[in-house]
N, C-alpha and C positions, 0 to 999 in steps of 0.2 A: 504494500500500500504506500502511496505517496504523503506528503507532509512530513508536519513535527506532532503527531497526535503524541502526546501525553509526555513530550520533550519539554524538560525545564531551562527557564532562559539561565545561559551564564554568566548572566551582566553584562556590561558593555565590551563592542568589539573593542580587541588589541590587534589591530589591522596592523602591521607594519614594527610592533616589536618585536624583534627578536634578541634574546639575551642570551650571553654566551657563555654565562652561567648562571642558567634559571633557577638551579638546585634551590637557592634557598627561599627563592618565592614561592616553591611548591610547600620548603617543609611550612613556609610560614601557612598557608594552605590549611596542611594537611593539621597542623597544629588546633588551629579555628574548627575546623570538621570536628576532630577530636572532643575540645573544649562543648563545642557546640550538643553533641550527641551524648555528652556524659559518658565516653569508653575509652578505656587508657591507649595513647599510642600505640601505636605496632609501626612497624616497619614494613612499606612499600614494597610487595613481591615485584612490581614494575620496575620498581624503581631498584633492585636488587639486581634483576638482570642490565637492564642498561649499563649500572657502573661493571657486573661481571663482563662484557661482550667489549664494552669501551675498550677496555684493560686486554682485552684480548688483541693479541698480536695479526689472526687470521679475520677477525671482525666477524664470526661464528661461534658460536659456543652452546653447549646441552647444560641449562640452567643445575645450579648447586642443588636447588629444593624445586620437585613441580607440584606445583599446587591447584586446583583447579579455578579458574577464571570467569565469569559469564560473559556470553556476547551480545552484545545491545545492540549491534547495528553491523551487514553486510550489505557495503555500494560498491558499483560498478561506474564504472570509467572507460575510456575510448586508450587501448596503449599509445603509447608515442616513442619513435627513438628510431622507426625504423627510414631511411635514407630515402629523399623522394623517388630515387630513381631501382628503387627496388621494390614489388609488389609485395605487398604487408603479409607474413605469416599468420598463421593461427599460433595462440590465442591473439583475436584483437580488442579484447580487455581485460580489464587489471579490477580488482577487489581490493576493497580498504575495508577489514574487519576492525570494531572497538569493542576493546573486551575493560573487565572489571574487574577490580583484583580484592573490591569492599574497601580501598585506600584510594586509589586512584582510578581515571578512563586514562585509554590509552589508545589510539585510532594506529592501527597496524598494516601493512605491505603483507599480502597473501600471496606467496612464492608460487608462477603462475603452474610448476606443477601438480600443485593444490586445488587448482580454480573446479577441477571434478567433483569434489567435495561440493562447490555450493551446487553445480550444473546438477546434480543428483539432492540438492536440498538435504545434502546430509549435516552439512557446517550452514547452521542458521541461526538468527536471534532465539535469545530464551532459555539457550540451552548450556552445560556445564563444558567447561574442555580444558584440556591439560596442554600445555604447549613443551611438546620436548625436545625441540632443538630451535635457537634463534640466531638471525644476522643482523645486522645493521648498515646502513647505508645513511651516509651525509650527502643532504641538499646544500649540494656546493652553493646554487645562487642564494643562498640564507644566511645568514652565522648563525651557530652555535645548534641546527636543527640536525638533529639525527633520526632515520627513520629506523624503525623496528619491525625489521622481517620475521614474521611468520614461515618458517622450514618444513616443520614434521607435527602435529597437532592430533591428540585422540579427543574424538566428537563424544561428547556422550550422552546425557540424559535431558529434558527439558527440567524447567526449575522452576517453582512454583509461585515464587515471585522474586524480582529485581530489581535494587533501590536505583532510584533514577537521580540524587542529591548527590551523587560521588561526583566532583570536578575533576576537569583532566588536568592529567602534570603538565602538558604543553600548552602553553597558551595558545600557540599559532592553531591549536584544533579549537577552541573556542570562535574562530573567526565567523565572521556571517559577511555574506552569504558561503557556504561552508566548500572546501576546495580541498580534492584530490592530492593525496600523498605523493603523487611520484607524476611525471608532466606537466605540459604546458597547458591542460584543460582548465577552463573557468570551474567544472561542474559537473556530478554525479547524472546518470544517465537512472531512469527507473530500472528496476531488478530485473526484471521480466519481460521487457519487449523495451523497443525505441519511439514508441509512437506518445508514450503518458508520459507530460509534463512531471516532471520530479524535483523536487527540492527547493532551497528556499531563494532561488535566483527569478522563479516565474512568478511576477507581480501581479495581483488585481485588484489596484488601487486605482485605477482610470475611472474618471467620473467623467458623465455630461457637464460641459461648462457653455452659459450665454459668452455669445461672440457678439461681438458687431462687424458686420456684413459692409461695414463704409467701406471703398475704396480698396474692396477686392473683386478682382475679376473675376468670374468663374463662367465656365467652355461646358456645352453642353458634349455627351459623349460620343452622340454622332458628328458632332462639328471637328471635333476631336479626332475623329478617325479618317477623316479625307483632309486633315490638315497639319496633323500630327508632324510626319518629317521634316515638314518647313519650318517649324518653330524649336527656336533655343530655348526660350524661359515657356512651360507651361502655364497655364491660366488654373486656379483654383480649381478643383471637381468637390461636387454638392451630391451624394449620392447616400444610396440605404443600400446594406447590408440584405441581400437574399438570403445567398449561402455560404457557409463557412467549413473548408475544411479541416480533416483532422493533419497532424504535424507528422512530418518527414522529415527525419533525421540523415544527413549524407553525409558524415560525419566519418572520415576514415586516416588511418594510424599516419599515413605518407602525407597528410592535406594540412599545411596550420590553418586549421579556420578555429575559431573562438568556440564561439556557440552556432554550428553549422545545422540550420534547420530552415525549416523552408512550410510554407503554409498558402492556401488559395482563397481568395474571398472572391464571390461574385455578386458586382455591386450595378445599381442600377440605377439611373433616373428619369426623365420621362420622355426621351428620345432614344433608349438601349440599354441593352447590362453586359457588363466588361469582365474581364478575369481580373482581380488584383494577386501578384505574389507579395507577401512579408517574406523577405530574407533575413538572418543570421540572429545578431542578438535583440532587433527590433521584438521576433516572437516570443522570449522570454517577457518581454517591458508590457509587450497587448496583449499576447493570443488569448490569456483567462478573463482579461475585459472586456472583447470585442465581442458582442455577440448578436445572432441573425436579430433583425429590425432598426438595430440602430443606424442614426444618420451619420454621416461622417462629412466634415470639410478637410482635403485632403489637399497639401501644399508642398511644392518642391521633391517629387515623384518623377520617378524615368520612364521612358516608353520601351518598349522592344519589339520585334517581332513575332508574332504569336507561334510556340512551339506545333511542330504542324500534327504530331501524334496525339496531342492531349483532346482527349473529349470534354466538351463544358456539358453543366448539367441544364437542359434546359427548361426554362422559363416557365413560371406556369402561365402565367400573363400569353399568351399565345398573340398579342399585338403585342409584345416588345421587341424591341429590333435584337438580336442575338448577333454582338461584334465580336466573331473572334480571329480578326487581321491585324490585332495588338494585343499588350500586355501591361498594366500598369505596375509598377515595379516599386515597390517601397524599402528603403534601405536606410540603416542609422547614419552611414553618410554617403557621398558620391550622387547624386548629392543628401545630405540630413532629411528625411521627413520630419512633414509638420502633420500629425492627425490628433484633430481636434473631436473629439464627440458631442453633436449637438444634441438640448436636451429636447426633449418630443414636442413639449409647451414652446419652445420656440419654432419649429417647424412651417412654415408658411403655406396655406391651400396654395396659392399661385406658386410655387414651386414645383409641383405635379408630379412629386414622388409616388413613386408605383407604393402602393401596399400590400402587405406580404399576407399572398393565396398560399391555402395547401389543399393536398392531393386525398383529403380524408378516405379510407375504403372502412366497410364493414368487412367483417369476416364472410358475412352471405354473398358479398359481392365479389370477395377475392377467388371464389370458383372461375369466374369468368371471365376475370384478368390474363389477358395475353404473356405470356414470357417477355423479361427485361425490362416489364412496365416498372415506371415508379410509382411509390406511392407512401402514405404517410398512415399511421394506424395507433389507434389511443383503446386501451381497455386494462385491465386487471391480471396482475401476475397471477397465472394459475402454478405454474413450475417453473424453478431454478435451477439450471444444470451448473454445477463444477467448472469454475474457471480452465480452461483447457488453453494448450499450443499448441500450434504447427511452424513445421520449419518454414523460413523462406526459402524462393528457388532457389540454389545455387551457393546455400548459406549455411557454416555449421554452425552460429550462434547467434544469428539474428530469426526472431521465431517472432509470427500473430500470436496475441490474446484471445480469445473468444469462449464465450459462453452458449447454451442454447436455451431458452426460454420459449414461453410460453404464455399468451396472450387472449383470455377470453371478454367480449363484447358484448354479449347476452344476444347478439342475431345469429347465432349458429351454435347447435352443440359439439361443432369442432372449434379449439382455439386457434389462434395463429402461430406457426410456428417458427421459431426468430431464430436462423443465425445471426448471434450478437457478437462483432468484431469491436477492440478496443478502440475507441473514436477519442481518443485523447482525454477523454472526459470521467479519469478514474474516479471523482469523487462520486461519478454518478455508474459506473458501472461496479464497483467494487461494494458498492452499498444497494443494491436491488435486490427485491428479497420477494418473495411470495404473498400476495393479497395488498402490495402499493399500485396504486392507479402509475402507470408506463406510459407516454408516449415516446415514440420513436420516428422520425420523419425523413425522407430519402429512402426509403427501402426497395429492393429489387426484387422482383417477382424471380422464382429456381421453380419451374414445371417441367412435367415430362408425363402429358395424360396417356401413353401407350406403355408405359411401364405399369406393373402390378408387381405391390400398389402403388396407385398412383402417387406420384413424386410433385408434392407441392409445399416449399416452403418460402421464405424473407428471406433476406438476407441483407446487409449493411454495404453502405457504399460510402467511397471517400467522402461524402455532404452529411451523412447522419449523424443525428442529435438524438440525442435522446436528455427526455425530463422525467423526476419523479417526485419534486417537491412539490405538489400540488399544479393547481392551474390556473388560480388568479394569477392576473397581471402577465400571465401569457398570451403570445400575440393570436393564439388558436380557438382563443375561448369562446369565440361569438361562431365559429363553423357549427352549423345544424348537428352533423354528426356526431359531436362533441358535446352538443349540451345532449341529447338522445341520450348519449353515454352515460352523464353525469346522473340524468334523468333515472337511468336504465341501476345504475349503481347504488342509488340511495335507497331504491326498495330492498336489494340482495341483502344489503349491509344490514337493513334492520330485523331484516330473517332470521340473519343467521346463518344462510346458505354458502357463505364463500370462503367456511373451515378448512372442508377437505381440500387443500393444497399441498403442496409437493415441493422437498429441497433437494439437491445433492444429487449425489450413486450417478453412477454408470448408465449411459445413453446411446444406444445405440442408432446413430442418425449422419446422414441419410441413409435411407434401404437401398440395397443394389439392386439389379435390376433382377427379374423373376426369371430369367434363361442363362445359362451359361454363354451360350452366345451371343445376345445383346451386352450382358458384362463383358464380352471381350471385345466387342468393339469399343465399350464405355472406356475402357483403361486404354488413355493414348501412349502406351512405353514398350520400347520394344522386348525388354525382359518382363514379359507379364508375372512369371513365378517367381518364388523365393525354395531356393533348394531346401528342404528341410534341416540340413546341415547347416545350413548357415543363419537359422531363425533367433540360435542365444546370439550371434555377433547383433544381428537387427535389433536383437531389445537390451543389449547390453550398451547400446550407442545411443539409445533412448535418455533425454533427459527429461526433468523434472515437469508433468505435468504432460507432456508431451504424449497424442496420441496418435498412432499409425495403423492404417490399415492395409495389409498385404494377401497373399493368396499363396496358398502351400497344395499340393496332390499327398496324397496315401490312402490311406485306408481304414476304416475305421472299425476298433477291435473292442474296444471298453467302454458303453455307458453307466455311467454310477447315479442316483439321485442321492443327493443330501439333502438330508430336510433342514429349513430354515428354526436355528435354535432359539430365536427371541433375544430379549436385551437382556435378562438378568445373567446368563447362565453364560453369554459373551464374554459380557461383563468379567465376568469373577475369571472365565479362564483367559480375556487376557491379560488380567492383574498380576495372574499366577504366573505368565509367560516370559508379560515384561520384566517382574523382578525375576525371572531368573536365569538371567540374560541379560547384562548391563556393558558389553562392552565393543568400543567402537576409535579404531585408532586410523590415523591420516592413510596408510598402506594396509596395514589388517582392513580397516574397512572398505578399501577398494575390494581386496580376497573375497572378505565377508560379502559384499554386497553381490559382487560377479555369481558368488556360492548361492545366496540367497535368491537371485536369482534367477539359475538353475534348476533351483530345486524348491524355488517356490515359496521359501519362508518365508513368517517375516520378522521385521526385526524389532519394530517397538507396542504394533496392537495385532493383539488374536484374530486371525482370520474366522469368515464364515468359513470353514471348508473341515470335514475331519482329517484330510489328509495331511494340512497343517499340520495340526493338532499334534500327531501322531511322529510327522520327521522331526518337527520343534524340540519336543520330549525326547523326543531319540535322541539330538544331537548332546542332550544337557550329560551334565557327571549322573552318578548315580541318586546320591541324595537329591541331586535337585530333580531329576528324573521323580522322583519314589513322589514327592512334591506334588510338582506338578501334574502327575497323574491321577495324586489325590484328592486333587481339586474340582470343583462343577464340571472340569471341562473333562475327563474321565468318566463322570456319572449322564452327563446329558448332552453329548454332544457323539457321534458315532468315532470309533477311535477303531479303524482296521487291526486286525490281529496279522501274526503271520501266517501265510498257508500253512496247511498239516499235508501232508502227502495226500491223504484222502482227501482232501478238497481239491489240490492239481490234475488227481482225476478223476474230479466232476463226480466223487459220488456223492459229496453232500453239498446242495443246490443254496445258492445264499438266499438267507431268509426277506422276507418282502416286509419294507417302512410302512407304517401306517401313520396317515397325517389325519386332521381333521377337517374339513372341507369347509370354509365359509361362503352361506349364500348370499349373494348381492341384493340389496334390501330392492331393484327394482324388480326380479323375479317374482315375486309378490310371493316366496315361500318362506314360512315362516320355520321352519326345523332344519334339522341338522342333519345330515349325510355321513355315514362314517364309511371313508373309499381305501382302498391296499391302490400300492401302488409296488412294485417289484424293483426291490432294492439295486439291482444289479446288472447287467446282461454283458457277457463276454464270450468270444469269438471263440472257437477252435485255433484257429491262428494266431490268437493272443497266447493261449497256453502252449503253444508250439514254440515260439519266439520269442517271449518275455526273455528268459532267461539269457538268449542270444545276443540280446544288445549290445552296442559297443556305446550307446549312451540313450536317457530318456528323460525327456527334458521335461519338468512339473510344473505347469504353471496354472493350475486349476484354483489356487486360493483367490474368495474373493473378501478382501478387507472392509472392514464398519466403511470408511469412506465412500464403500461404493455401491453401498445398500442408500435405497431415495428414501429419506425420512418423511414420516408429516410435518409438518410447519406449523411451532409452536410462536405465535407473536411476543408474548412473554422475554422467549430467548432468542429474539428476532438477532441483537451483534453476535452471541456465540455464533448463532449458526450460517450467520453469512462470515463469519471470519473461516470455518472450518472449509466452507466450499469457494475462499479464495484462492488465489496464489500466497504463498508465502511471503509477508510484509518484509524489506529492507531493514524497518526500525524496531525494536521491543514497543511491543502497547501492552500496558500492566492489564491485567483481568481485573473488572468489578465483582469484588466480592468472590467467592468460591464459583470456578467455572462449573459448569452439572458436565457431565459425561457423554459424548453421543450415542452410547445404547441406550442410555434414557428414552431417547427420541422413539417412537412408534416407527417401524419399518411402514413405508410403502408395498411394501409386496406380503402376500397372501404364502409361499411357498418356499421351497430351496430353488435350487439350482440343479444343475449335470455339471459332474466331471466327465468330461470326454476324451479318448483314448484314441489320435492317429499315426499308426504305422507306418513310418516311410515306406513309398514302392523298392525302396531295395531291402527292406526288412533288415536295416541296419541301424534307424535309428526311431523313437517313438517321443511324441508330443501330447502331456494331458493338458486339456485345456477347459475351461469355463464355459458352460452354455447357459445363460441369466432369464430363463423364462417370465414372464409377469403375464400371470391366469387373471385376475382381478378384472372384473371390467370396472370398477368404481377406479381404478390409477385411469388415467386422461394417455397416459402416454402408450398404451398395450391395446394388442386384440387379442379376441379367443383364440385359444388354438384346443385342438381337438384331440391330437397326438403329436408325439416325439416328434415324428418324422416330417408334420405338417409344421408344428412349430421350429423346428430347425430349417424350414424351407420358403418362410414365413415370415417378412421383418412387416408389420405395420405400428402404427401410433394410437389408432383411435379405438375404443371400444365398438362394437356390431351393436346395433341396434338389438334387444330385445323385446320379447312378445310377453304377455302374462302368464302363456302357456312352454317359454319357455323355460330349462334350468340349466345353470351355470355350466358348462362341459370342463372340468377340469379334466386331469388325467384318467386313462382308464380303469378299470378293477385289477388286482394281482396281477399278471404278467402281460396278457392281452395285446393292446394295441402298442404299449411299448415293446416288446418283444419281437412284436410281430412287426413295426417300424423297423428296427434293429437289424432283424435277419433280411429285410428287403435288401440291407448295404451292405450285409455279411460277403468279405474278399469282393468290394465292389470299388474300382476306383473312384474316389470321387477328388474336389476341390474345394478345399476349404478355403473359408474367407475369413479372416481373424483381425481382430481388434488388439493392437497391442498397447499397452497404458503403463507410464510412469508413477508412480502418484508421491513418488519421493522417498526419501531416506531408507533405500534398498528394497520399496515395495513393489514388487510388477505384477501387473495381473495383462491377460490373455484370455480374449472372449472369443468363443466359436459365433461369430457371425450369419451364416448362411453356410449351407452345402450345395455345390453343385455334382449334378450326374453327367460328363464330359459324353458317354453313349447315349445320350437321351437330349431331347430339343427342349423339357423342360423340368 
C-alpha cells in the first residue's frame, strides 16, 4: 500500500546535514528515548555492528551477537550505475529495507542477491529477522554517511506488534521527501507494479484559485491547430478536463531522468478536444490534483506532433471536433508551465465549455453491447477477488496489478464482471471491499458469444476511474441511470438483502474456450505446451502474487475428494503446524521454499488439503511429529496412511467420505439430504507406475487464502488488507486482529486432488480441482458430475425451478467413477492455473481438460 499510514512525523527535515560524526547526537537520542520510556539504557545492536564493520579492514563482517530485528519498511528503486552505452542487466532495482533493533531505525542496502527474498514476499514488513553477515558502503558524495548492506538475512516469523516511536540513528533517513540509499533517484517506486503513485514526493495540495482573465490571450483549439507551426509564443488554452490517464513510468537504469513519468489528459473546449502529455517531475506536483471536470488555464506549453500509433479515446460529445495532428506538451521547464485551476463558480456560460457526458450501461443492456465498446457502469460490490499480477511482455520485473470484481445493478441477476487493472488510483483500488457502491468509467467490453460459455466480461483501459467514496458532488450524479441506481439501492439496503457477499480465494477467470481446438487457435504462441518436466522450473520463476496459466498433456491416474474441514479445526491445525516449524534463513529458504514447492507444503498457514497435512508432519522431528498429529488436525481432517501390501493390490477398496448436502433456500426444500460421495478413484496405471517415478511433483494444497470468505463489514480493513498485495510500510493492527478461519467459507464443499501422468510415465503432477456446487456463490454453476465439472468453467448460477433440487455430486461411487474410467489411459490436456501467493506458498488449479481425439 502506498503513503505514511500510521508513520510518525520525525520532526523537522535535516535536509543537507551531514555530520561526520553523528555518534553523539544519536547517543544524545537514544539517551531522551531512554529517559523518556522509563527503561534503563542498553546499547544499540545497530549501532554495535557499524562500529564492528567500520573497524573492519574488508568493510564485511558476521556481527559478534545476532539478535533479531523487525522490519518496518521494504522500497524499491530504479538501479543506477550501469554505462549509457551498455543495455541494463537484470536486476533493475534495488530494495532499501528498515529494520528495528527496539534502540534504533536503520534504512539498509539489500545485496541484490537477496532481492528473491522480497520477489517471493518472503523478507517483508512485520516480521522478525536475524541479519548474519553485513557490509558497508560510503556515499562518497556525502560526508560522514555510511550505508549498511544487508548480505545473508534468516526471515522469520511475523510479530505481533511494532513500536513505530524508535528514531533513526541517521539523520539523513529522516529527510522528506524521503530518498533512496544508493543512486541518483529522487524517489521510491510502489512495491508492486510502476503505475501507483508512491511516497511522499506526489502532492495534492493544488486548489482552484480566481484569476483575472485581463490581458491574457487565449486561442481556441481548432485555431490552434491550422496555426500552430507558425507561432513562437503560444496564446493561453481555456479548456476542461475529459479524460485522465493513468501514469507511465519509463524510467530505466542507462537514462538520468529524475522522476521519469509521463501521463495523458484529454482536454476540450468548445471548438475540439486535444491530447495533453505531463512529463517528468510536473506528475509528481499535479497528477493526485488534477482531476476529470476540472477547468484549467494552461500557459507556456509546447506543441509536437501527434505520435501517429497512439489511439485517443473518443468523445462522447459526438459534435466535438476530435484533433489528433498535435500534442500539447507540458513540462517543469523548456519551456516552465503555468496551470492554473479554475474554480467552477468562476467559469463563464459564454465560454462554451463542453460538459462532461458519460456512457452509463445497465447490466441488462450490457448483453447487447458490441465488443470494444466503451462504457461506464455504477452498482454494488457483490465480490472481491485477491489483488493478483501478470508479467509485462518482455519483462522479468515489471508486472500489472489487477483485481477481478464484481458489480451488481438490480437490472439483471447476473452482475458485471470487472477486470480491474491498477489505474494509478491505489487509494481507491486497495480499499474496495464488498457491499460499497463502485463506479468505474472507461471500460471495455471482452465478448466472445460462440464460445460456451459465453465469454463476456469489462475490462479497464488507460482513461479508467474509478470512485467509491460516495456520489455527491460527482460530476455523474444527475445521469438517469445513476439516480435509478441510487433509487434501486436504498430499498436493498433496508432489506437487508445485500449480506450475502463475497471476498478473496481463488478465481478462476476467464473460461477457455469449450473445444480443444478453438483453444488452440485462442493461444497465439508457437510453443503451445509446457513439457511436464519443466512445470516446477515454471512455478518456481513464479513471483509473488503472480498468476499463470499454461497447458501440460498426460494422463490422468488419481482422483481424491477432500472434504472441506471448516474454520475451527483449520484453525487449530494450522497453529499446530506453524509453531512447529519456525525456521527461514536468506539460502535455507530459497532450498526450503524450491522444496516446499515441490512438494507442496506450506510454510506458515495449514493448508485445506490432507495431503498437506500429512508431508508437513512427516517432515517434523519426532516429538514435534507425535505433536502435531495430536492435534485437531489428526482427528478431523483426513491424514493418508501408508499403503499395506493389500491395499496395492486393490483388495481393500478405499472407503467413501460422506458430506452433508446443503439445500439452497430457493429450491423451496426445506430438509436435509444425507449423499456418499466415493473417496477415491485410481487407475490401474497408477499402481503400475507410482513406484517408477523419477519424480512427482504435489501441488494439490489449497491455502485459507484461497478459500472466498463471506464478507463480514465489521472487519471490512482486516479483510481487505488480507486480499491485498503486501504493503511497503508496517501499518500497526487495531486492537487484536481475528483470524481468517473465523471468516464463513464461501463454498459448500472440498475440492479434488488430481493425479497426471506424464505421457512418458516418467514423471507425475497432483494438482487442485476447486469445485463450487452452491448456486447461492454468484461466481459458480451447477455441475452435475466430475467429469462435466472438470469440462465446465462458468460464473453464474442456472436458473432454478421449484421442482427442482440442488444436483450436487452423485451417490457412492456412480457418476464419479464412472467420469473417471471415461479418461482411464486416455490422453488428455490439461489446462492449469498456477498461483504465487507468497512466502513459499504455491498452489496449482486443474483448470479444464481437454480430449485432443474428440472435437469436444
Amino acid at each position: 500500500m502506498s503513503g505514511e499510514l500510521g508513520q510518525p512525523q520525525e520532526g523537522p527535515s535535516h535536509s543537507g546535514l551531514y555530520l561526520p560524526n553523528p555518534e553523539g547526537n544519536e547517543a544524545e537520542v537514544q539517551r531522551s528515548v531512554n529517559q523518556r520510556v522509563g527503561t534503563p539504557r542498553r546499547r544499540s545492536w545497530i549501532q554495535n555492528v557499524l562500529e564492528q564493520i567500520t573497524d573492519s579492514p574488508r568493510r564485511c563482517s558476521t556481527p559478534l551477537e545476532v539478535v533479531p530485528v523487525a522490519v518496518l519498511a521494504v522500497q524499491r528503486y530504479l538501479l543506477e550505475g550501469e554505462p549509457r552505452d551498455m543495455e541494463p542487466k537484470p536486476p533493475l532495482y534495488c530494495y532499501d529495507v528498515t529494520i528495528s533493533d527496539g534502540v534504533f531505525r536503520e534504512k539498509c542496502y539489500l545485496d541484490p542477491s537477496l532481492n528473491f527474498l522480497v520477489y517471493k514476499n518472503i523478507l517483508k514488513v512485520g516480521i522478525e529477522v536475524k541479519i548474519s553477515r553485513v557490509s558497508c558502503i560510503y556515499n562518497e558524495k556525502r560526508l560522514g554517511q555510511v550505508i549498511l548492506c544487508i548480505d545473508n538475512v534468516h526471515c522469520g516469523e511475523p510479530l505481533d506488534s511494532i513500536s513505530l516511536e524508535i528514531p533513526f540513528r541517521n539523520r539523513a533517513h529522516r529527510e522528506i521527501p524521503e530518498r533512496p540509499l544508493r543512486g541518483g533517484k529522487s524517489h521510491y517506486l510502489a512495491l508492486w507494479n510502476n503505475e501507483d503513485p508512491y511516497g511522499d514526493i506526489w502532492l495534492s495540495n493544488k486548489q482552484p484559485e480566481e484569476h483575472n482573465f485581463n490581458n491574457i490571450r487565449i486561442i481556441s483549439l481548432s485555431h490552434l491547430e491550422m496555426t500552430w507551426s507558425n507561432i513562437r509564443n503560444f496564446p493561453a488554452l481555456l479548456v476542461r478536463i475529459l479524460h485522465k490517464s493513468k501514469l507511465r513510468y519509463y524510467g530505466k537504469p542507462n537514462k538520468k531522468m529524475i522522476e521519469p513519468y509521463q501521463t495523458f489528459l484529454e482536454v476540450a473546449d468548445s471548438s475540439g478536444t486535444v491530447s495533453v502529455i505531463m512529463w517528468n517531475a510536473l506528475c509528481p506536483e499535479w497528477y493526485k490534483s488534477l482531476h476529470v471536470g476540472l477547468v484549467l488555464l494552461l500557459q507556456d506549453y509546447s506543441i509536437k506532433k501527434s505520435h501517429p500509433f497512439r489511439m485517443q479515446p473518443l468523445p462522447v460529445d459526438p459534435q466535438i471536433k476530435l484533433i489528433s495532428t498535435m500534442e500539447i506538451c507540458l513540462n517543469l521547464r523548456n519551456p516552465p508551465t503555468n496551470i492554473i485551476i479554475i474554480p467552477e463558480k468562476q467559469v463563464k456560460p459564454e465560454w462554451r465549455l463542453p460538459k462532461l457526458n458519460h456512457r452509463f450501461v445497465t447490466r441488462s443492456e450490457l448483453d447487447d453491447m458490441p465488443e470494444n465498446s466503451i462504457c461506464d457502469v455504477i452498482g454494488i460490490l457483490v465480490f472481491v477477488g485477491r489483488v493478483q499480477r501478470s508479467k509485462k511482455k518482455e519483462s522479468r520485473e515489471d508486472f500489472w496489478s489487477y483485481r477481478w470484481i464484481h458489480i451488481a445493478d438490480g437490472t439483471s441477476k447476473k452482475p458485471f464482471i470487472v477486470e480491474l487493472f491498477s489505474t494509478s488510483q491505489p487509494e481507491v483500488f486497495e480499499n474496495i471491499y464488498p457491499m460499497a457502491h463502485f463506479t468505474c468509467t472507461q471500460l471495455k467490453v471482452v465478448r466472445n458469444d460462440t464460445q460456451v460459455p459465453e465469454l463476456l466480461y469489462l475490462t479497464t483501459t488507460n482513461e479508467s476511474r474509478m470512485f467509491i467514496t460516495g456520489h455527491r458532488g460527482q460530476p455523474y450524479t444527475n445521469d438517469t441511470k445513476v439516480k435509478n441506481f441510487i433509487q434501486w439501492i436504498k430499498t436493498k439496503t433496508s432489506s437487508g438483502e445485500l449480506k450475502n457477499t463475497v471476498i478473496g480465494g481463488y478465481y478462476p477467470y476467464p473460461p477457455v474456450p469449450e473445444t480443444f481446438s478453438k483453444y488452440n487457435i485462442s493461444v497465439k504462441v508457437e510453443l503451445f505446451f509446457t513439457a511436464i518436466s519443466e512445470v516446477r522450473k515454471e512455478i518456481e520463476d513464479l513471483q509473488y502474487r503472480e498468476q499463470k496459466r499454461i497447458a501440460i498433456q498426460g494422463i490422468i491416474t488419481v482422483i481424491k475428494y477432500v472434504p472441506y474441514s471448516g474454520a475451527t479445526e483449520s484453525a487449530s491445525a494450522s497453529e499446530t503446524l506453524r509453531n512447529a516449524n519456525r525456521r527461514s534463513t536468506s539460502q535455507a529458504a530459497r532450498r526450503e521454499s524450491q522444496s516446499q514447492e515441490r512438494d507442496g507444503e506450506p510454510r506458515d498457514n495449514g493448508p485445506v488439503s490432507s495431503q498437506c497435512c500429512h508431508t508437513t508432519s512427516a517432515s517434523l522431528s519426532p516429538p514435534k511429529k507425535k505433536r502435531a498429529l495430536q492435534g485437531p488436525c489428526a482427528k478431523q481432517i483426513p491424514v493418508p496412511q501408508p499403503e499395506t501390501s493389500a491395499q496395492r493390490k486393490g483388495s481393500k477398496p478405499d472407503m467413501p467420505i460422506t458430506f452433508q448436502r446443503r439445500e439452497s433456500t430457493r429450491t423451496g426444500c426445506i430438509g436435509k439430504a444425507r449423499k456418499t460421495i466415493s473417496g477415491k478413484w485410481e487407475s490401474q496405471m497408477w499402481r503400475e507406475k507410482k513406484f517408477g517415478l523419477i519424480d512427482h511433483l504435489r501441488y494439490s494444497c489449497i491455502y485459507p487464502e484461497s478459500i472466498p470468505r463471506r464478507f463480514v463489514l465489521e472487519h471490512r480493513n482486516f479483510l481487505t488488507q488480507q486480499y491485498n498485495s503486501q504493503p511497503a510500510k508496517y501499518i500497526p493492527q487495531e486492537g487484536r486482529p481475528p483470524n481468517l478461519y473465523d471468516f464463513k467459507s464461501a463454498l459448500v464443499l472440498g475440492h479434488f486432488e488430481v493425479t497426471i501422468l506424464g505421457l512418458n510415465h516418467e514423471i507425475a503432477i497432483s494438482v487442485a480441482f476447486l469445485p463450487e456446487y452452491s448456486p447461492e456463490d454468484v461466481r459458480t454453476s451447477q455441475i452435475d458430475t466430475l467429469l462435466t465439472c472438470m469440462n465446465y468453467s462458468c460464473v453464474f448460477p442456472q436458473e432454478l425451478t421449484g421442482n427442482d433440487r440442488f444436483q450436487g455430486p452423485k451417490t457412492v461411487t456412480g457418476d464419479i467413477i464412472k467420469a473417471a474410467t471415461e479418461l482411464d489411459k486416455v490422453h488428455i490436456v490439461g489446462i492449469l492455473d498456477i498461483c504465487n501467493l507468497g512466502n513459499g506458498k504455491t498452489e496449482v488449479y486443474l483448470h479444464k481438460i481437454y480430449r485432443p481425439d474428440k472435437t469436444s
